[in-house]
Every structure is written in C-alpha cells, then in structure tokens.
N, C-alpha and C positions, 0 to 999 in steps of 0.2 A: 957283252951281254949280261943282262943280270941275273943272279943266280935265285932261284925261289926263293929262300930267304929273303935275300933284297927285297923283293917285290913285296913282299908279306910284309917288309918291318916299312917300304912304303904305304900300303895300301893304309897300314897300322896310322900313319902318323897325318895321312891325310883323313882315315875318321873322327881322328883327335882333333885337329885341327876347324873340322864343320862342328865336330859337337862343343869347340870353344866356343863359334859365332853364335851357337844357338842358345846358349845360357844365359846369358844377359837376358836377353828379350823373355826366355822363361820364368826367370825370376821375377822381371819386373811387370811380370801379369799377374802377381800375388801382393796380397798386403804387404806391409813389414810387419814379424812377429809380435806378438798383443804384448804386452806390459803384466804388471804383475796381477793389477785389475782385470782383465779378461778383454784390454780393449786394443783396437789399431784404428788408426785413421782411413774411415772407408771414400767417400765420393763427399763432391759437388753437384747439384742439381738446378741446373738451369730450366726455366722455363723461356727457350728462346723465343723472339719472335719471327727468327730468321735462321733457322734450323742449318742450313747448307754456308748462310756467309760465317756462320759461327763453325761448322767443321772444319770450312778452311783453314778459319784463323787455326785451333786445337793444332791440326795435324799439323799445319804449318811450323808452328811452334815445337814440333819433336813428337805430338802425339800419336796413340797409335787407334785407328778406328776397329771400334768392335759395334754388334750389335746383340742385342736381350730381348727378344719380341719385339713389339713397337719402339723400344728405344735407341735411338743414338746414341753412342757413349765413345768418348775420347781417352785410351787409358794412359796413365803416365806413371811411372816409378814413383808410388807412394798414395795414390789418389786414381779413382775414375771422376770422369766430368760425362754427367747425364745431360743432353742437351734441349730434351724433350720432356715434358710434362706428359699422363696419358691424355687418351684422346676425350675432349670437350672441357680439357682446364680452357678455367679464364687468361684472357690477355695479360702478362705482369703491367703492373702499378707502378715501376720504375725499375732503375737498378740497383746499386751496391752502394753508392756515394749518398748519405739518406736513412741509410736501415744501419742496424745493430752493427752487421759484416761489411764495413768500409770497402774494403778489398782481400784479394786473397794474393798468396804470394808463389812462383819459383824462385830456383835457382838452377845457376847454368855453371859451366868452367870456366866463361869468359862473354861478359854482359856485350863487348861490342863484337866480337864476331858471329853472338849469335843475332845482333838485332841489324847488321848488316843482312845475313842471312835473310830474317824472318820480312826486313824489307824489301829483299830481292823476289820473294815470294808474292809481294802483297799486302803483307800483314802492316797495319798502321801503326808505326812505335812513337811512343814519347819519350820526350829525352829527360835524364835523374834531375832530381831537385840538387840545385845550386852548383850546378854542371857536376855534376859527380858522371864517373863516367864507369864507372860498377852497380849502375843504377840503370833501370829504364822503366816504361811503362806502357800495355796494351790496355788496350781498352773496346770491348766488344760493343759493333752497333747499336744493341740494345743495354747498355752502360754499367758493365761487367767487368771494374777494375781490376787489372793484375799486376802486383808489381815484380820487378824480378831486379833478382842481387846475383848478387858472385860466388862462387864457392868454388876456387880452384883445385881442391882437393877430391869436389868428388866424383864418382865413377860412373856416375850416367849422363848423359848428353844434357836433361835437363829433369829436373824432378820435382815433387812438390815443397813446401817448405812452410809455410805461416797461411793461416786469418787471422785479421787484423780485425779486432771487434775496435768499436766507437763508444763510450758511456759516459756521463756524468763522472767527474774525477773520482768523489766519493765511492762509488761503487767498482769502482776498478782493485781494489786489496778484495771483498765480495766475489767479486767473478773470477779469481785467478783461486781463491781458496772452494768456490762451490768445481770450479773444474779438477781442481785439485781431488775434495772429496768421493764424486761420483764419479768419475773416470778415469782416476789415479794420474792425472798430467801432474810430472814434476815442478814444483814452482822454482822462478828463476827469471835473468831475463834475455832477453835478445836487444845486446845493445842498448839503447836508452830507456828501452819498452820492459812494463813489468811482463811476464811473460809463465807458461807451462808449457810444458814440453810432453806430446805423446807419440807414441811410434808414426813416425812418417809425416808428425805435421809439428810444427809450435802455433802454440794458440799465445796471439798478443794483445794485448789490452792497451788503448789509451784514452786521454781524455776528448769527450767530443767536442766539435769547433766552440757548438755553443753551449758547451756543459748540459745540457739536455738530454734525457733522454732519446733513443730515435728509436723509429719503428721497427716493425718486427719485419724479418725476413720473408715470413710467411706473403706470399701473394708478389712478391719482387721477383725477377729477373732471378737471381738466385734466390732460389727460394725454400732450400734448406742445406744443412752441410747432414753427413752419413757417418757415425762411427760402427764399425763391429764391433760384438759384441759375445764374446762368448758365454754361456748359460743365459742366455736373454731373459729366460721367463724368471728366473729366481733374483736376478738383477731387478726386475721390475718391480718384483715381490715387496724388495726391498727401499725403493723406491718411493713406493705408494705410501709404505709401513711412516715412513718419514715425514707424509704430508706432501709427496710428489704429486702432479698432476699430469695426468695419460690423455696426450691429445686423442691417438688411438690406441687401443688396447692390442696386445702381443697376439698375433696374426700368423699362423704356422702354416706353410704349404708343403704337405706331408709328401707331397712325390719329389721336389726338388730335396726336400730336408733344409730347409730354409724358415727363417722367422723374422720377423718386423714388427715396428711399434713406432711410434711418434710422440715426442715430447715438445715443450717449450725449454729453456732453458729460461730463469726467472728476468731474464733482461730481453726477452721477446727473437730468440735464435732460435727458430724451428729447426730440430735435428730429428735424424732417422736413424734408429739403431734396428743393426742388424746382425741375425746371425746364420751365421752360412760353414760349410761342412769342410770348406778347402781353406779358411783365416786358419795362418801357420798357428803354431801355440809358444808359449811364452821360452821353451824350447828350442824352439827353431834357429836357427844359426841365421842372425841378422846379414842383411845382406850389405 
C-alpha cells in the first residue's frame, strides 16, 4: 500500500509529465522572438480557391487549425498560413511559380518518412530534384509551391523555414541588402542561395528563369507574406521618411490592441506588417 507520500510524489510527476506534452504545442502558437529590429516572421496569406482541399493538405502536413473571425488559418511553428482572403476578394490570377515568391519552404526531421506519411493522408507529393531524397515537394490545387528539406536536428515535427523570391540576377545583392535594412534580416546564405535570415524564416533570393522581372504577389494565390512588427507606427514613420511607399496606412484596432499596414517591397512582394500585444520581444528565450 502506498504511503501518502508516495502518492503525492506520484500525483507530482504525473502533472509534470502532462505539463511536458503541453509545452511544445504552447510555444509553437507564438512567433519566435523579434530580432534586434523589432521583427519576427508572422503568416502566409493565401487567397485559396478551394478553402477545405487546401486545409487538408496544412493539417495534413503537421498543421494545427485555428480560426480569427472569417479566417481559416493553418498554424505551424514559426509561420501562420491564412487560407482565406475576406469576403468578396477577387478570384487569384495564378499561383507562386510566376510572381516575385517562387515558393515557400519547410522543414521536417526526416523528408521521407514525412512524405510517406503526408501520402498516406492524401496529400500529393513531388519527388527532390535530381533524386535527392532530403528533398520533396507539395503543391496546392491552386499552384502554391512548397518546398521541404531536412533538418534532423530540429525539435518540431515540421516548421517553417524559407521564401524563395525569383529576380533579375542583378537585383538579387538589392533585395537581400533592402531586407537587410528595414527588417534587420541578417545577410548570408542558405546553401548556394544568397540569402537573410529573420526569426522563424530565411528569405532567399535567386535568379529568375528568364532574368525578368515577375510579377507581384499581390492578387496571386499567395498573395502577401506577414511580418510582425513591433512599434509599427514609428516603424512606418520612418519608412515614409525614406521615400517608402504605404500601400495602406497604419490601421489600429484599439479593443484587440492590434495594428496593420501594407507595403510593396520595391520588387512587387505585397507584405503585411503587423503589430500585436502577445510577438515575444527580443528577450524572450528562443524556442
């Protein structure tokens, strides 16, 4: 028979034990901590045209469904994915293969046991360029490339990792030095790719097929990426000061304590900065 003690130093180590499983998933419903700029990697914004076969694929792939009023949202250690535009957007104009943002990128512990998985599911996988087999590729109904690598070291099942923009070769030292300046991404690269690196995401640059520039995000399938942003309004300030141009102007919803704004990035990347009360701070113990 066990003596009270006993029982207590059980009961002890099985609350320990739930409140292990429950940490993960808490953490990874939070950004990762902003940078020294005041920024993290917030969402993807789909405007699907097929709202439910695109949740499949999300959750399929590891994501976890949440909902924001009207939206759908897919969230994943490092990135939300909005799957919905509000109501009475136009139909997108294509997807990702085409626009500025080629594709976007995970990573997982182990490329084929997750794409065995995501196939046993349903999810359509493509297989890596030139049989690489740390490689694969999804690709959503409405042509929302994603690619996904390997990272055996890290601690979530699957999490976000890269946009891969497309430019005119020339303008690729440009876009990794303007991300560099307003959003504090560290330059460097990923692999062959010139590249910047911000909380939760690398941004990579290459050259486009046809050295061209391509169009802009806006009105695609994806049709903008999200950073947070802490001090938005004084951020913007500064911005404009510069000769920046404000697709919309800093937008404050005073009961949430929330703010938004919309930019271009000068190579036609609709972005949404945002600033919200719970983006950890530069502080915050990286997860």
């Amino acid at each position: 028979m066990l003596t009270i003690r006993e029982v207590a130093v059980r009961k002890m180590l099985c609350a320990l034990w739930v409140v292990s499983l429950l940490v993960p998933a808490i953490a990874s419903a939070q950004p990762f901590p902003v940078n020294a700029a005041g920024v993290t990697n917030g969402h993807w914004h789909l405007n699907s045209k097929d709202i439910e076969a695109n949740k499949k694929i999300f959750v399929a792939m590891g994501g976890t469904l949440v909902t924001n009023g009207n939206f759908q949202i897919v969230r994943f250690p490092g990135v939300l994915v909005y799957l919905n535009q509000g109501a009475g957007a136009a139909p997108a104009n294509g997807g990702t293969v085409g626009s500025v943002v080629n594709h976007v990128g995970f990573t997982v512990p182990n490329t084929q046991a997750a794409v065995a998985k995501w196939k046993a599911a349903g999810v359509n996988v493509l297989p890596g360029g030139a049989g690489r087999t740390d490689q694969a590729f999804v690709e959503t109904p409405d042509g929302v490339r994603i690619e996904i690598l390997e990272n055996k070291d890290q601690k979530f099942p699957i999490q976000s990792q890269h946009v891969h923009f497309n430019v005119p070769e020339s303008e690729i030292p440009k876009m990794q030095a303007w991300y560099a300046a307003w959003f504090g991404a560290v330059p460097g690269k990923r692999g062959a790719n010139i590249a910047a690196d911000l909380p939760g995401i690398n941004l990579s640059f290459s050259k486009a097929m046809d050295d061209k520039p391509q169009v802009t995000t806006k009105g695609r399938t994806l049709d903008h990426i999200g950073f947070d942003v802490k001090n938005l309004e004084a951020f913007l300030k500064r911005y404009e000061a510069a000769g920046g141009k404000i697709d919309r102007p800093y937008t404050k919803n005073a009961q949430a304590n929330t703010a938004l704004a919309f930019i271009y990035d000068p190579w036609g990347t609709y972005i949404e900065l945002n600033e919200r009360p719970d983006t950890p701070s530069a502080t915050t113990a990286a997860r």
